[in-house]
C-alpha positions as CSV (number, residue, x, y, z in Angstrom):
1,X,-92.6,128.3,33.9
2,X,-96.1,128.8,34.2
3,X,-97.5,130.0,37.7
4,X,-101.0,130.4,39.1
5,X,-102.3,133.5,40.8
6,X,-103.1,131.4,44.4
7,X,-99.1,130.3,44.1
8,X,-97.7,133.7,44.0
9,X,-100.3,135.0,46.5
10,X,-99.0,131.9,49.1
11,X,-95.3,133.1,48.0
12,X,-96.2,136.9,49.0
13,X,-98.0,136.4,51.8
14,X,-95.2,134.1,53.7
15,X,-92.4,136.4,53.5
16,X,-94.7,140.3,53.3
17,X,-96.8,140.0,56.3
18,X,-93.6,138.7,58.4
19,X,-91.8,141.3,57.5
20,X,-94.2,144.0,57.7
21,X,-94.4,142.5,62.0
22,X,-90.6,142.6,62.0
23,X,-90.1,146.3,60.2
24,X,-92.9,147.3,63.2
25,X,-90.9,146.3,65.8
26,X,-87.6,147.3,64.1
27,X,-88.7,151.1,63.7
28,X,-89.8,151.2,67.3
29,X,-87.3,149.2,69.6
30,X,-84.5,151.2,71.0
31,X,-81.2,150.8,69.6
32,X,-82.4,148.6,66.4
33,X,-84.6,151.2,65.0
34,X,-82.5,154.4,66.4
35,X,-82.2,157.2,64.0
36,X,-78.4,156.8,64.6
37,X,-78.2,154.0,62.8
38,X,-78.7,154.4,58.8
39,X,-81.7,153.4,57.3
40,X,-80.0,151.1,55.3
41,X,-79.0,149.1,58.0
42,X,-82.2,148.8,59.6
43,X,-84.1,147.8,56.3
44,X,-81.0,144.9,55.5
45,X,-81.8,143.9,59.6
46,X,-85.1,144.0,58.8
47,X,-85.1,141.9,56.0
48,X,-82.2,139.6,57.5
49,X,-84.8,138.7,60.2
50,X,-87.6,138.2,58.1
51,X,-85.5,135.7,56.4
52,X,-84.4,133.8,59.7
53,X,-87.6,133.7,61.2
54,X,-90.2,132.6,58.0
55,X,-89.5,129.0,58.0
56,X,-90.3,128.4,61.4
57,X,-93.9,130.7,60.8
58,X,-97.0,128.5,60.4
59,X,-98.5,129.1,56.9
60,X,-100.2,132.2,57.0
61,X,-103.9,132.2,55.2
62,X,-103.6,132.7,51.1
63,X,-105.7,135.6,50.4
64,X,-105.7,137.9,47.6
65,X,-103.0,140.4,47.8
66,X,-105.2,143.3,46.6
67,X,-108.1,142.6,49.0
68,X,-109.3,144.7,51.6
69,X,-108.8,141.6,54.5
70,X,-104.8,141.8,52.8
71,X,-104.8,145.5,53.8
72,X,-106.5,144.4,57.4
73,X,-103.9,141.7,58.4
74,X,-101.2,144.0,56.9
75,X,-102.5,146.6,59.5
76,X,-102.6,143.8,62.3
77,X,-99.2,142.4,61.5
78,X,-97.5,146.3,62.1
79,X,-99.4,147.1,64.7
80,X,-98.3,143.8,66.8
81,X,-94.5,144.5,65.7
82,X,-94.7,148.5,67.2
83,X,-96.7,147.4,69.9
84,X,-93.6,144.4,70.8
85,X,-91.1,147.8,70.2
86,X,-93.3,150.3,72.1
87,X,-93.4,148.2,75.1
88,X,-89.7,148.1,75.8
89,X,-88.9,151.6,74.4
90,X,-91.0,152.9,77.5
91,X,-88.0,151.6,79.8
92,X,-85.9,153.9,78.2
93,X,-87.9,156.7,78.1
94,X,-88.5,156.0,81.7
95,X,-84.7,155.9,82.6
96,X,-84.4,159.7,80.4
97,X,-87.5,161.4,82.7
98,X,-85.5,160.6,85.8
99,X,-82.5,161.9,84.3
100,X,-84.5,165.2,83.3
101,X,-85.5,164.9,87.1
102,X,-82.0,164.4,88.4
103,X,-81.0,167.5,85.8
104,X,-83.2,170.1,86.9
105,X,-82.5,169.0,90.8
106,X,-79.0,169.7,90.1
107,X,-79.4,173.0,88.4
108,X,-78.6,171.6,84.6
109,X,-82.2,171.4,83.3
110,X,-81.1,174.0,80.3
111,X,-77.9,172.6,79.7
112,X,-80.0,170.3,76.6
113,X,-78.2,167.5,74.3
114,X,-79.3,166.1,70.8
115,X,-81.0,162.6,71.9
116,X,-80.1,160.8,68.0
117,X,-82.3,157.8,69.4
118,X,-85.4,159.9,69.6
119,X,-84.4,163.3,67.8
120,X,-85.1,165.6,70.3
121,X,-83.4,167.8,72.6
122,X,-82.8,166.5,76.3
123,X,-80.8,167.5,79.2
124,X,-76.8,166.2,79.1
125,X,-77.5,164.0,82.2
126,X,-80.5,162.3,80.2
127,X,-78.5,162.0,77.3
128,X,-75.7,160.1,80.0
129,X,-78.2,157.6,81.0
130,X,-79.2,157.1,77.5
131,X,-75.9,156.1,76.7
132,X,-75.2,154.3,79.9
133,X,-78.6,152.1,79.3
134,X,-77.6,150.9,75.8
135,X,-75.1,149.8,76.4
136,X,-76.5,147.7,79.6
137,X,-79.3,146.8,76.6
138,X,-76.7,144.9,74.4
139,X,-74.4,143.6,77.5
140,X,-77.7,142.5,78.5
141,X,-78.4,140.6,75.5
142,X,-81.6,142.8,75.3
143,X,-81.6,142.9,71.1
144,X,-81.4,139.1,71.0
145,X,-84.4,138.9,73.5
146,X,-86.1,141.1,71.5
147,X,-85.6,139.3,68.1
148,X,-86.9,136.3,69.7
149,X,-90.1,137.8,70.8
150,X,-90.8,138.9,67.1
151,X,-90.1,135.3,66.5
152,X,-92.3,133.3,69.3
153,X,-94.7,136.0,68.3
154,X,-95.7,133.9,65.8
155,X,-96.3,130.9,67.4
156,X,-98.5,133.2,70.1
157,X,-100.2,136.0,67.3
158,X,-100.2,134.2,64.0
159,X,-101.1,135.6,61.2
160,X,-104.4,136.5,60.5
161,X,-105.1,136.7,64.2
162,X,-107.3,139.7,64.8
163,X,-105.5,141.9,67.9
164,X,-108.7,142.8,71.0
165,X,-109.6,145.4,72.4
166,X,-107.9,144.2,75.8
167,X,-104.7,143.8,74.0
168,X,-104.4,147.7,73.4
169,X,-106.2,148.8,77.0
170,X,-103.0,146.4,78.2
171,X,-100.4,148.1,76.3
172,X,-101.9,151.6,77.5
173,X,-101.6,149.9,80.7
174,X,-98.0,149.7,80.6
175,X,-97.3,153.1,80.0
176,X,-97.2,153.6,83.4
177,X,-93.4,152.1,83.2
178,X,-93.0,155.5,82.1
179,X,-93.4,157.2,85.6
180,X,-93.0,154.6,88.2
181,X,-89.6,153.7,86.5
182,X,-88.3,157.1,86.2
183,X,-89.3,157.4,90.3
184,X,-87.0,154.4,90.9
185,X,-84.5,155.5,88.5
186,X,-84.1,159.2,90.2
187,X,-84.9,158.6,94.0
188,X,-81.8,157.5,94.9
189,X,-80.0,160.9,93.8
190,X,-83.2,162.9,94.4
191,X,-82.9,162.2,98.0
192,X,-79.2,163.3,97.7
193,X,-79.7,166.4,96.0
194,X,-82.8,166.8,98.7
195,X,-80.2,166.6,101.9
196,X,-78.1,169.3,100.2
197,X,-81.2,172.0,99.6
198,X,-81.9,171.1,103.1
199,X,-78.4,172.1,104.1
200,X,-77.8,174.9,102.0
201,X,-81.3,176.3,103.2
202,X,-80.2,176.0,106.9
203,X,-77.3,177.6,106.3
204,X,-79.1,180.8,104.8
205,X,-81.3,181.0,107.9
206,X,-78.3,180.6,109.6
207,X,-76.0,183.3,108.2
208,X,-78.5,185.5,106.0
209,X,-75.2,187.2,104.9
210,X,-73.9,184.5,103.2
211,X,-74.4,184.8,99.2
212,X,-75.7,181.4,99.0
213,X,-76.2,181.8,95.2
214,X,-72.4,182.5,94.6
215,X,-72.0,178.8,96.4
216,X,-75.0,176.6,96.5
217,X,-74.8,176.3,92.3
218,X,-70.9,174.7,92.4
219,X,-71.7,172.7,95.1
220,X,-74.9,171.8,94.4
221,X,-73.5,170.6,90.7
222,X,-70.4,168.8,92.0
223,X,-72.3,166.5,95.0
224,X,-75.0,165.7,92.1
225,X,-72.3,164.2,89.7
226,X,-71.0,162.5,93.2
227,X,-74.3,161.4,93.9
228,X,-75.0,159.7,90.0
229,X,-71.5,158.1,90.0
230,X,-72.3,156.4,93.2
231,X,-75.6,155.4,91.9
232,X,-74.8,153.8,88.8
233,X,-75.0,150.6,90.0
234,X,-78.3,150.9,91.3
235,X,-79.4,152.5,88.3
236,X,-78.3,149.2,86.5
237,X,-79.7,146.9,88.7
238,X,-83.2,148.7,88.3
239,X,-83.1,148.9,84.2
240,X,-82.1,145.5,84.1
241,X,-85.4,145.0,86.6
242,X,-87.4,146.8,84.2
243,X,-86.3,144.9,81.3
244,X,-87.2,141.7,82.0
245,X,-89.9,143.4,83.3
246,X,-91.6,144.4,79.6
247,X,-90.0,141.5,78.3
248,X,-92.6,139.4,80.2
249,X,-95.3,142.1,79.6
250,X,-94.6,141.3,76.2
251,X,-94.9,137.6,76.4
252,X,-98.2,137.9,78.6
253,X,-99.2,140.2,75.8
254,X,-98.7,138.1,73.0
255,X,-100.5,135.2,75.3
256,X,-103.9,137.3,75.7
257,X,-105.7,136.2,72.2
């Protein structure tokens, strides 16, 4: 069988520049591209959504492989998948800052954790809401969601489309998930751990005598875990807010070209 250079090149290009979106967003979403899960894995998902998603792609524009505009759209086609994965992964950094918050309120800033999702050391109550958000992600449905971004991506950004300017001032925009939702993650048991400084600090200037340090550390430790077991829910209802919330940044996103 005899094949022509333009026929491989249209062969190549169908299935490479897909995947090269879908391995961006992979190695940035949370829980598909955490560092828990083997690399293996994520290069078989990776390739597994490629495959599900190409036939439904419009055909992208044959160009030679070797060519500098090959390398440029290759460029484009990651940075569109880590900017999808970026996006969302903000929510959960957002929801481990208010846990670092909640932490250092309740006197357990130092007692640190492994994070395996982003390989650095954080405090245990961080690591709790880590935890505690992924699996709201995949009750959620939050993976599928994001699989079918990559995919209506293409119908939005296809390939070949150059990514502006006010596409990336927007993403940098969104960072600000980062501290607004970590407020709304950690007010609820900041005010908590608030009332019982405010306590503890009236009861010094009430009875100087009292070795407040010998007491205000246990008790200050056991209302906090009080205060984040009554607050789970509210912690829920908030990530789930923020979810949907980048998941519609994202669509918006995709929508600016």
């Amino acid at each position: 069988m005899n094949f022509e250079y333009s026929t491989v090149s249209g062969w190549v290009s169908s299935l490479y520049w897909p995947l090269v979106r879908v391995a961006g967003m992979v190695m940035v979403a949370p829980v598909l591209g955490g560092n828990y899960i083997p690399v293996r894995i994520r290069v078989g998902l990776t390739v597994l959504i490629t495959i599900l998603v190409a036939p439904g792609i419009q055909a992208p524009p044959v160009v030679p492989v070797m060519s500098a505009e090959a390398i440029l759209i290759t460029a484009t086609q990651l940075l569109i998948g880590v900017a999808i994965g970026f996006m969302v992964m903000l929510v959960f950094n957002a929801v481990v800052m208010g846990g670092e918050s909640i932490a250092t309120t309740m006197g357990l800033g130092y007692a640190l954790m492994n994070d395996p999702n982003n390989g650095i050391s954080v405090p245990i109550v961080s690591q709790f809401y880590s935890i505690f958000v992924t699996l709201l992600f995949l009750a959620f449905n939050g993976h599928h969601a994001l699989i079918a971004l990559v995919d209506v991506s293409f119908s939005y950004l296809p390939i070949g489309e150059p990514v502006t300017v006010a596409m990336l001032w927007r993403v940098i925009d969104w960072s600000q998930v980062l501290f607004t939702g970590a407020v709304m993650v950690a007010v609820p048991a900041l005010c908590a751990m608030l009332t019982v400084n405010l306590i503890m600090g009236v009861m010094t200037r009430a009875a100087p005598q009292l070795n407040i340090l010998s007491i205000g550390f246990p008790v200050t430790m056991m209302v906090g875990f009080i205060v984040i077991m009554l607050t789970l829910p509210v912690v829920a209802g908030t990530f789930q807010a923020l979810i949907s919330q980048s998941m519609e940044s994202v669509a918006d996103w995709l929508r600016m070209r």
